[in-house]
N, C-alpha and C positions, 0 to 999 in steps of 0.2 A: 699832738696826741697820737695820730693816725701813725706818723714817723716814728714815734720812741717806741711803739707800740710793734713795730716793724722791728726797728731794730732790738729789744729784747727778744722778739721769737728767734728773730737770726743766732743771739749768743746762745738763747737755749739749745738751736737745734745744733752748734759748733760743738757746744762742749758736752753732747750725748756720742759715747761711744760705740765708733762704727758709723757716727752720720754722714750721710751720704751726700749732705750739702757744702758746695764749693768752700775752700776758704778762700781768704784774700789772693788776688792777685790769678785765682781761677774761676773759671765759670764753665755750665754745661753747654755745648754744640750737638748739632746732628752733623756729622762728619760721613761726606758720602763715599770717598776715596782714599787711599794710601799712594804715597807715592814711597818707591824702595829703590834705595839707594844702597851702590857700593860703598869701600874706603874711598873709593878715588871723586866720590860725587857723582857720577853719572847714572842717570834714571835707566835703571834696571827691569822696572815692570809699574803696569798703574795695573792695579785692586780695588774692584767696585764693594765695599762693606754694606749696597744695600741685601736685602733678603725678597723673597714675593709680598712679603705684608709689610716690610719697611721699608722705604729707599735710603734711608739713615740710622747711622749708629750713633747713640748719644753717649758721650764721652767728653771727658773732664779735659778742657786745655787751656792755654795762656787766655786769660783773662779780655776779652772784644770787645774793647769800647763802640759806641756807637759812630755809623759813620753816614754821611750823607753824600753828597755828590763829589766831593774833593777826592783827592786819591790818599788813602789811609790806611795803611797795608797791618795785618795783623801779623804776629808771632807764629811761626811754625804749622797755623792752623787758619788755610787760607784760601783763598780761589785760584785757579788755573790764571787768570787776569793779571794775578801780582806774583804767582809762583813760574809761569811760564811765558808770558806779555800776551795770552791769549784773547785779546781787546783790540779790535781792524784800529780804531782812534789813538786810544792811549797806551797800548801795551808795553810798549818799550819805555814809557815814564813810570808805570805801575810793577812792574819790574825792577827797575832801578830803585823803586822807594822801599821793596822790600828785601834789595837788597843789601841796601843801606840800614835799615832797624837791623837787620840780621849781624850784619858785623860788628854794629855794634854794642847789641847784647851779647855775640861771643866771640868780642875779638879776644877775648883774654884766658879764655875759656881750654880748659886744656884736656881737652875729649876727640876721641877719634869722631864719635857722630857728628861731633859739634862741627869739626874739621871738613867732615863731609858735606853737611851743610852749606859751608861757604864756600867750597868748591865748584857744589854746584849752581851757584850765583854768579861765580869767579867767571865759568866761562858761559859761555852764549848758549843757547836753545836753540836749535833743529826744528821748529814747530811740523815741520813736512815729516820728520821721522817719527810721526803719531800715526797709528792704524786712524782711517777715517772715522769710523764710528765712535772710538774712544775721544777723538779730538771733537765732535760733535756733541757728545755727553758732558765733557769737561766741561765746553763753551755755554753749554745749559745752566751753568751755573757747581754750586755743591761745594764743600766746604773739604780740605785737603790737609792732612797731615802725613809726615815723613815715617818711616818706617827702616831702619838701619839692619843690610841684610846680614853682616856678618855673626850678631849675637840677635836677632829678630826684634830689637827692643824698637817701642817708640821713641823717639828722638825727644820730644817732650817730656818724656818721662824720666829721662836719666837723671840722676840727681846732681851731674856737677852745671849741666843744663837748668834745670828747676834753679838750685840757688843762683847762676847767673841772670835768671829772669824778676826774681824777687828784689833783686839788687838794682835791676837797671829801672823799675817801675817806681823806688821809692826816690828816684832824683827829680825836684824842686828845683827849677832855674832860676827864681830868684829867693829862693828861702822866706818865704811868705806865710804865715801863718794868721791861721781866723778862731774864733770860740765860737763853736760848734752849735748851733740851737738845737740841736737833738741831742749831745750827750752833756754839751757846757764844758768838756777840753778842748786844749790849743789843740788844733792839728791843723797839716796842709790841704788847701780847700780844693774842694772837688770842682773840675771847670764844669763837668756835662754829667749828668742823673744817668745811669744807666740803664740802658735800654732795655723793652721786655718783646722775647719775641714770641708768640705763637699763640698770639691775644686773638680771637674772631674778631673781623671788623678794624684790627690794625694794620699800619706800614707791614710791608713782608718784611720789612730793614728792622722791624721794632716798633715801640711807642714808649713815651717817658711819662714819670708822674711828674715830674718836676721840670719846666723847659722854660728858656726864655726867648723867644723868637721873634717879638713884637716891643717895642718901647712902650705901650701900654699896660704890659705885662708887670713892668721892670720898677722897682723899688725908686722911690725917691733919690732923683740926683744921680740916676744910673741910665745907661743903655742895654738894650739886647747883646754888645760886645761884652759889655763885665760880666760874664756868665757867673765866675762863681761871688762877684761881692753883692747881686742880686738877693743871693740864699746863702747864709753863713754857715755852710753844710759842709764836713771835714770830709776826705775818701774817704775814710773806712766807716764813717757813719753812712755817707751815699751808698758806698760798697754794699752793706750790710742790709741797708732797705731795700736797695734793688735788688738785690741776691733774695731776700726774702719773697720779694713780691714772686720772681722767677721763678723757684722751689714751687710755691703756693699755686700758680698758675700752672705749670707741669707735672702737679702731684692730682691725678682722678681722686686721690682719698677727699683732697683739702677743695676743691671747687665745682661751684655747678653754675649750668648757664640757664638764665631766665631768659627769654628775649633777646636783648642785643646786648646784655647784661652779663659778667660775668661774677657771681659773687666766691669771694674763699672767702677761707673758715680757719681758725685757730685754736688753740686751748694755750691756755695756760702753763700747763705740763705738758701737754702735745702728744698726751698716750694713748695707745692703742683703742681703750678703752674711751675715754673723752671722747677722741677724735668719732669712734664710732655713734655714740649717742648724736653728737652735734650730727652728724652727715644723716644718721635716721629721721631728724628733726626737717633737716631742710629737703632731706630729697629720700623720701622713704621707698621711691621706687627705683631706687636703685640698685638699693638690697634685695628688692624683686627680682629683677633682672639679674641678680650674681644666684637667685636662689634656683631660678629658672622654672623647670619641672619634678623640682625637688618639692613632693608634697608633703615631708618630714620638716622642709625648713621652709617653706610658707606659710604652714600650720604655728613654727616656733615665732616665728617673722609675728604671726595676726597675735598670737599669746601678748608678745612683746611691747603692739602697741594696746593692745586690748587693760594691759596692766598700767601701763603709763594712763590715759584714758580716767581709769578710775582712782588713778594717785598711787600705785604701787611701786616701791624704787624697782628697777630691774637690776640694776650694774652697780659694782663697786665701782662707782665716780661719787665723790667729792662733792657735795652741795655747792659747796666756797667756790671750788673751781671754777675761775673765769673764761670765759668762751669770749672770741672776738667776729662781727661778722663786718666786711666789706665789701660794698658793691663797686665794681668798677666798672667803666663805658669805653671803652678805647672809642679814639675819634681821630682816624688818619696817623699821625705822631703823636699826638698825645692820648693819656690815660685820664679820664675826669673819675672824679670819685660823686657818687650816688649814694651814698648813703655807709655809715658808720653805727654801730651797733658793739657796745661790748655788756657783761653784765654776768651774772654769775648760775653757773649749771645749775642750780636749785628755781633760779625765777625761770632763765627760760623753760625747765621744762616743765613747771607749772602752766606758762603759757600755751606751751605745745598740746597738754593734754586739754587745758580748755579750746583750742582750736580743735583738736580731734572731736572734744562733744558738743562741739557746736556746726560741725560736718555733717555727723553721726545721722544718717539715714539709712534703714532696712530696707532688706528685698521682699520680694514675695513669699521668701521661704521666714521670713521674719530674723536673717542673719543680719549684721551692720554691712554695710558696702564697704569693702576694702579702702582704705584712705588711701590719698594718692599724694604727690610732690604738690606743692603750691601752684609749682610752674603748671601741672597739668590744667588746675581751674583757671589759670588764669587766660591761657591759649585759647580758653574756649570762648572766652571776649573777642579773637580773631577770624577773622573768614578762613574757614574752613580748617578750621584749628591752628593755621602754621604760625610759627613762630616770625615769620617775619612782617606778619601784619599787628601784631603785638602793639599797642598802643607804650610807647616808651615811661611814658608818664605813670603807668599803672604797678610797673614792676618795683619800684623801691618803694613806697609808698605802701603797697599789698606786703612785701615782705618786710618791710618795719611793723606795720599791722600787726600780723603773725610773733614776731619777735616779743614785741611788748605788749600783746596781750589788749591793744586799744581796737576801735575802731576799722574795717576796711572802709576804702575810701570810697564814696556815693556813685564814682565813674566806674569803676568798677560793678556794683550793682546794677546800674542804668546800662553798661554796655551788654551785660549777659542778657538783662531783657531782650535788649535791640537783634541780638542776635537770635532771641529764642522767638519772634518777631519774624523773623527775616526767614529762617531757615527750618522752623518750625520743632529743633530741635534735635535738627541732626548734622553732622557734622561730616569734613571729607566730602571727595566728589566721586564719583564712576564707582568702580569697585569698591574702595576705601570708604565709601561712605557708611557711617554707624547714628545708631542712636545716643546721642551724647547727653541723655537726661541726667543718666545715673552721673555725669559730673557735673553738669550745670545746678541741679539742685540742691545738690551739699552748700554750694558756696554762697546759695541765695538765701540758703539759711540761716545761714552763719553771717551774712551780713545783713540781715536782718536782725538776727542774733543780738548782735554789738553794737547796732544802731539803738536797740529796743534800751539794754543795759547800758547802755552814755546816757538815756534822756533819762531812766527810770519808768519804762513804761512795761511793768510787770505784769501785764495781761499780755503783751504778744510773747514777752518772754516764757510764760507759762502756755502757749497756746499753741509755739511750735514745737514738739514733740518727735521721736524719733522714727513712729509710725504713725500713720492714720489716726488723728484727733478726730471724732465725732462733735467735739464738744466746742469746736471753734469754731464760733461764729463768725470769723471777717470773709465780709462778701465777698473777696478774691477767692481766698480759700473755698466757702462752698460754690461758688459757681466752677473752679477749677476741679471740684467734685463730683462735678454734676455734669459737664465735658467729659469727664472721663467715663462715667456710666453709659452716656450716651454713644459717646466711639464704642465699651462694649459691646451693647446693643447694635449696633451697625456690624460689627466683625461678626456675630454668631446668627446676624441675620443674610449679610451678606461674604462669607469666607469668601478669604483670597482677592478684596477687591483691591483692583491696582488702584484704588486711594482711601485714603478714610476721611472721616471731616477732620481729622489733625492735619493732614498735607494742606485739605482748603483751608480749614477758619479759624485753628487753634490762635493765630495771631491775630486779628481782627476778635478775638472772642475774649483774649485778653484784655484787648484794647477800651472795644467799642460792646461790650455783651446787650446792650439794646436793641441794636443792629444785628444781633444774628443769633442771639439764644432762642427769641420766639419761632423762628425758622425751625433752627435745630430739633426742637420740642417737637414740632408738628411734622417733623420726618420723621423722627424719632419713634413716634406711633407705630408708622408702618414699620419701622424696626422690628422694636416688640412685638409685633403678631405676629412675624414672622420666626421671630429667634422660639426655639424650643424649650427653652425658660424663660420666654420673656416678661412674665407675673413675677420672678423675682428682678429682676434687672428693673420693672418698673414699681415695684416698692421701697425701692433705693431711692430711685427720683423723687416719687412724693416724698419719701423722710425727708432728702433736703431740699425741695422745694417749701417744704411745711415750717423750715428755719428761715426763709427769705421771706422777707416782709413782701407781702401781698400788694399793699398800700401803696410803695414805694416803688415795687415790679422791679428789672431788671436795671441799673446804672447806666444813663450815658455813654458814663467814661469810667476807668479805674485809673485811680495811682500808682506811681511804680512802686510800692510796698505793695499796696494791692495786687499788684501783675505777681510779682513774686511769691505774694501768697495764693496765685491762680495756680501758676506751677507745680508752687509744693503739692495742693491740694491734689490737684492732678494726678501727678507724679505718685503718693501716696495711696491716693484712692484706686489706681491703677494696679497697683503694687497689690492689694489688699482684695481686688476682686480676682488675681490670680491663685491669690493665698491656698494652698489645698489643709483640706482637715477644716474648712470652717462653716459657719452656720448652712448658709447656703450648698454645700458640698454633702451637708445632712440633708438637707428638703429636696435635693436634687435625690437623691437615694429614696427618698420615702413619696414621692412624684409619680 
């Protein structure tokens, strides 16, 4: 499914004119150098094509199959190693081997470049008549095509070149033919999946979806040698998935990284439009970041989801419109797949807006908190937000969640705890360090949210609201209430103190509130007399002390639904005692 689903986008994006995706028998490089030759073949000048932001230009050439330790010389677009034997071990065999493909792809070839090319094969290389620095650059590595001085063209590019190259890649040694399990025609089978390079966390050479490198791996009755009767996969259907995957992964439009995770994205029709909605959906901060300090188009940005949200279409797309999502894990050489997702632009973004209203938490000025990318809630499961302490487990699992509208997964819940626990809710070290509430508790919400909605249990669902519920009574929630008064009460009695009880207890108060809310209370006094409103700050307390069962007193222990509703509470009620314009902000006036 994953494969046919590939190769359909491929033919889509072949036959939209103007597309920019390879056809057969090409694929894109970052090409660091030119080498320019005369008629006569001799290297005339090397041409560095990086810039200060690029040290490569990406450009269309003979098609690079994957290569691993053997010596496997590519077409016209190649390393200094096989173009000039610049290898202390192997270079005069690597050498030889390309210049053996060369001749013959164009011994027949009846081009003055082509001509040049083999000439300068024909005789030996000077490696000493290199400027130093150029010959230490080269030996760096970087990928090298020809450059013909007398009419400036690339060598590759000439068209009696191109058809000698299409010619020589469709020959089969033994005319062997398979039925294709991705398309179901006969064609000649592909021996090796092509490679994907410029995966995080892959080979620098590539990584494959498709490999057979172990007899474990390998189909009944087969070895790791039968590469291609392993997978009955035709070139141009391999062609076409791995050229897509390629595209997908080197297009910023079509992928974003969670973790160690890389997921693309697709449509159906693959327009402009589509593709925009899908990319708002997975990574809405993105659009932030192109919007910048543009307060015309962050204001249109909040419109945008503010409409989806409450079910409004925004964009001429297509309900029907099928979206496709894939997560992929590159692992050394190989590519593992995480997770598959496809399903039609009308559901997901039904889901999308219920993920938005089950984030949906206001500030103190009573605005909604800007939604953010998945990715951002989910980092904050990590020490210190980075993305490489990401819990691997949590990212397809969270963004299937999101997709279909089910459940997040309970690890995910329990790790935000842990970490709100640990670090007391803030995030970053030295400088960098912030208060990470405002993203920790959209997500606790919301998986609370989803948990409540799977069992049916319609009093939390109705309980977590977008601000400050008075009316909830779960003893996480008002104790997290009632922390928050009390930090008040400490800040306007003591400004500026290098700590508050959030830095000491807030976790331990989650935890254990028997163990430390009668304390807090009884400092808490001295607060109050001190704070210059402290009569109202302390009839906040009684209000929610006066919902806490007396009989019962303070919990032991909370659960982790209950921690989570300590936070919100918190969080909210924190929010709410900043609120300007409200009741309190009157009595303070008339005081």
């Amino acid at each position: 499914m994953i494969l046919d689903d590939l190769d359909r986008y491929y033919r889509l994006k072949e036959a939209e004119p103007g597309s920019d995706i390879p056809r057969a028998g090409w694929s894109v490089a970052s090409v660091s150098w030119e080498f320019r030759l005369d008629e006569s073949g001799r290297l005339i000048s090397v041409v560095s094509l990086g810039t200060e932001k690029n040290k490569a230009r990406q450009m269309l050439v003979p098609e690079q199959e994957s290569r691993s330790s053997g010596i496997q010389p590519y077409f016209l677009c190649d390393k200094a190693a096989y173009f000039l034997g610049l290898d202390e071990k192997r270079g005069s065999q690597m050498r030889e081997a390309s210049a053996e493909l060369h001749r013959k792809v164009l011994c027949n070839v009846n081009d003055l470049a082509a001509a040049a090319v083999m000439k300068f094969f024909d005789s030996p290389f000077d490696l000493e008549s290199l400027d130093q620095d150029i010959s230490d650059s080269l030996a760096r590595g970087g990928l090298i095509v020809f450059r013909f001085l007398p009419d400036m063209s690339l060598v590759h590019e000439r068209k009696a070149v191109t058809e000698a190259w299409m010619i020589a890649r469709q020959v089969n040694s033994d005319g062997a033919t398979v039925q294709c399990a991705i398309t179901g025609h006969e064609g000649i089978p592909a021996q090796k999946f092509p490679m994907t390079m410029g995966m995080p966390g892959a080979n620098s050479s590539g990584a494959s979806l498709i490999s057979f490198n172990c007899n474990a791996f390998c189909s009944y009755g087969h070895n790791k040698d039968d590469q291609a009767k392993n997978a009955s996969i035709s070139q141009e259907a391999a062609f076409n998935v791995g050229t897509a995957i390629r595209y997908l992964n080197n297009s910023p439009e079509h992928h974003v990284d969670i973790g160690d995770a890389r997921v693309v994205f697709w449509t159906g029709d693959d327009s402009d439009e589509s593709i925009g909605l899908l990319s708002l959906f997975l990574d809405p901060d993105a659009q932030s970041r192109e919007a910048g300090e543009d307060e015309k188009l962050l204001a249109s940005l909040r419109q945008r989801l503010d409409a989806i949200r409450v079910g409004r279409d925004t964009v001429p797309v297509s309900r029907t419109s099928r979206y496709f999502v894939l997560g992929l894990s590159p692992n050394m050489a190989r590519i593992s797949v995480r997770f598959f997702q496809t399903g039609t632009l009308g559901s997901l973004e039904d889901h999308f807006a219920e993920f938005l209203r089950d984030i949906d938490v206001s500030d103190y000025k009573g605005d909604s908190l800007r939604p953010r990318t998945l990715r951002a809630y989910i980092y904050q499961t990590a020490a210190q937000g980075k993305a490489d302490n990401v819990l691997n487990t949590l990212v397809c699992s969270s963004v299937e969640a999101m997709l279909r509208g089910t459940a997040f997964p309970q690890s995910l819940f329990e790790q935000l705890i842990m970490r709100m626990r640990t670090d007391k809710g803030f995030s970053g070290s030295g400088s960098k360090k912030y208060d990470a509430m405002y993203l920790r508790v959209p997500m606790l919400k919301a998986c609370l949210l989803r948990k409540a909605r799977q069992v049916g249990d319609v009093q939390v669902e109705r309980s977590l609201t977008v601000s400050l519920n008075e009316k909830n009574l779960n003893m996480g929630y008002l104790l997290g209430r009632l922390f928050a008064i009390l930090e008040k009460a400490q800040e306007e009695a003591v400004p500026g103190a290098n700590s508050t009880i959030r830095d000491r207890y807030i976790g331990s108060a989650s935890a254990t509130p028997a163990r430390v809310f009668p304390q807090l209370l009884k400092n808490g006094q001295h607060h109050l007399e001190k704070a210059e409103y402290g009569f109202l700050l302390d009839r906040k307390i009684q209000e929610v002390m006066a919902l806490i069962d007396s009989k019962e007193g303070f919990p032991q222990t909370l659960s982790y639904d209950d921690q989570g509703q300590f936070f919100i509470g918190y969080y909210q009620q924190k929010q709410a005692l900043y609120a300007k314009g409200s009741a309190d902000d009157q009595e303070k006036e008339n005081a």
